[in-house]
Steps between C-alpha positions, in 0.01 A plus 500: 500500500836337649491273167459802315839666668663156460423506149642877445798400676586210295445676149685755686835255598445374147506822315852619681625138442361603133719820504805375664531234215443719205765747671774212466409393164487841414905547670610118344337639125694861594845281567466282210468764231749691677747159455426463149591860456823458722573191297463705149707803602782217595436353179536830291846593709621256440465461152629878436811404756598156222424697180712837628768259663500312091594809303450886687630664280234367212202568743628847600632644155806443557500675835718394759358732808286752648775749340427449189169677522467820475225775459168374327582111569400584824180668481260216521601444885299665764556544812323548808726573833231463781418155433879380335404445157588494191227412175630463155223530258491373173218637299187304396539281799297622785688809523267770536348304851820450624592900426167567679624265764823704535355842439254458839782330718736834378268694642483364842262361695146557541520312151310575225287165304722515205218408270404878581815645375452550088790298286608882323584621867727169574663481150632885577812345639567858660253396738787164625817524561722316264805283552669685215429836718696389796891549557763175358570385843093549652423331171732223640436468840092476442540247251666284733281549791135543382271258416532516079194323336355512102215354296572333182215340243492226136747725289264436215162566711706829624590591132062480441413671765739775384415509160127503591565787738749745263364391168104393517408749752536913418822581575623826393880445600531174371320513157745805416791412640477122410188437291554697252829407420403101510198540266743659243775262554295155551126574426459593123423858597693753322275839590357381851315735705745735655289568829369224717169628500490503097600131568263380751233676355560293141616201683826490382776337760787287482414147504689242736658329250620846401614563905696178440702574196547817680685363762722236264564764326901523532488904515283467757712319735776742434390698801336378823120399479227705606430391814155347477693235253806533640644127667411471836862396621629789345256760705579351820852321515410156668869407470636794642257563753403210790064565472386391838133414316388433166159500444309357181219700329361090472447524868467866532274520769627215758830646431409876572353357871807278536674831472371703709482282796885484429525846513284504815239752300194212417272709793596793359485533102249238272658448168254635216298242325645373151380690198209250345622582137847359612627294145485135563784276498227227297497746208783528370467252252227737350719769499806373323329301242526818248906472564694279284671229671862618470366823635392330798849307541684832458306651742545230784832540459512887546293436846674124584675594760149638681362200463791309649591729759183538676341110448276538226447242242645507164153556269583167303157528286576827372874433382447112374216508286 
């Protein structure tokens, strides 16, 4: 019997010894991804900081300050005043989570699990307040003070994902406001279907090299781009505004938990899990090879400075075959 207890009390020291050690590995594993993430967002500063400090005015449209935005240029900032913040969203890159995200921390706390709270309730921007909303000198004061953060993506894999999103998928507003007009001017189809149900129904849709001579189209560029294809730099002013974080859809999720332990909210909100149909960064070879090469080149220059700005590599492949 006293062997027995012996016994038990051993496997007993060993399992706590057992527990104690897997709780620091756990803690050393917890610090080292948070380092590599703390390393990254120094990285990513820092390059903004050289390329802004190089030539503002190019990477700003020839903006010189904060006063030179007015009205809609500021309508892709949200912020939230109980926790400091202030999101800039740029569209096809995460930004329906991180509305949900904002959306349940505007409403206070007990806090909703923003995977409950439906992406047509969070794109209502009625439901946020807006940075455009507030007063010149509020405006100001919380853009100096608050913790400012944005989520940028590949400008190409961004340009997919939007294309597969407005142009593959139903889309009533964007077949007649956009479709229509690029499968007349670029897709060989004089009479298309005037309703996006006729459309669908027949399968009739622009096709991506279509969406791309669309946007090199010199008319086009006459006014500012839709904002689903619209330059990342130029939604959210990383030389004229100091971003305190900028994550990478690339590392989506160990950035979303670096942030919110930042923002002293990781016990309180979970980000939502990534969409599984997300467009891959691997095919994008597959998706330009319909595109002519000086199509491509054309295009990388339209979208350089995204690339540059925000660290991502130019897509040699496409533009040197």
């Amino acid at each position: 019997m006293a062997k027995c207890k012996g016994f038990q009390l051993t496997l007993g020291f060993l399992g706590s010894i057992f527990l104690i050690t897997l709780s620091f590995y756990r803690q050393d594993v917890l610090h080292e991804k948070e380092e590599k993430v703390r390393h990254l967002q120094n990285l990513r500063k820092k390059l903004i900081k050289e390329m802004c400090d190089g030539d503002k005015e190019a990477f700003s449209g020839g903006k010189t300050s904060l006063d030179d935005m007015k009205g809609k240029e500021l309508d892709n900032f949200i912020v939230d005043d109980a926790n400091a913040i202030i999101y800039c969203y740029i569209p096809k890159v995460a930004c329906t989570n991180w509305k949900r995200v904002m959306f349940v921390l505007h409403f206070n706390k007990p806090y909703l699990d923003p995977s409950s709270v439906s992406a047509e309730l969070v794109h209502n921007t009625k439901k946020l307040v807006l940075l455009s909303s507030l007063p010149e000198a509020e405006m100001k004061a919380k853009l100096k003070h608050y913790t400012k953060f944005l989520f940028v993506r590949d400008p190409f894999v961004r340009l997919i994902s939007a294309y597969r999103n407005k142009f593959q998928e139903y889309n009533k507003y964007y077949y007649e406001n956009f479709g229509l007009d690029i499968l007349r001017l670029y897709g060989n189809e004089l009479y298309p279907p005037e309703t996006a149900e006729e459309a669908f129904a027949s399968g009739i849709y622009p096709s991506f090299h279509n969406f791309i001579q669309y946007l090199l189209d010199p008319q086009t560029g006459q006014q500012p781009f839709e904002p689903h294809w619209r330059q990342m730099h130029h939604l959210c002013q990383p030389c004229l505004i100091e971003y305190d974080f900028v994550g990478h859809q690339e590392t989506l999720q160990e950035d979303a938990e670096q942030l919110l332990r930042i923002l002293n909210l990781e016990n309180d909100i979970k980000f939502p899990p990534s969409n599984k149909n997300m467009t891959k960064p691997g095919s994008v070879l597959d998706w330009f090879k319909p595109v002519p090469l000086e199509d491509r080149r054309k295009l990388y220059k339209l979208y350089e400075q995204d690339f540059r700005l925000f660290g991502y590599r130019k897509p040699s492949k496409l533009l040197d075959d």
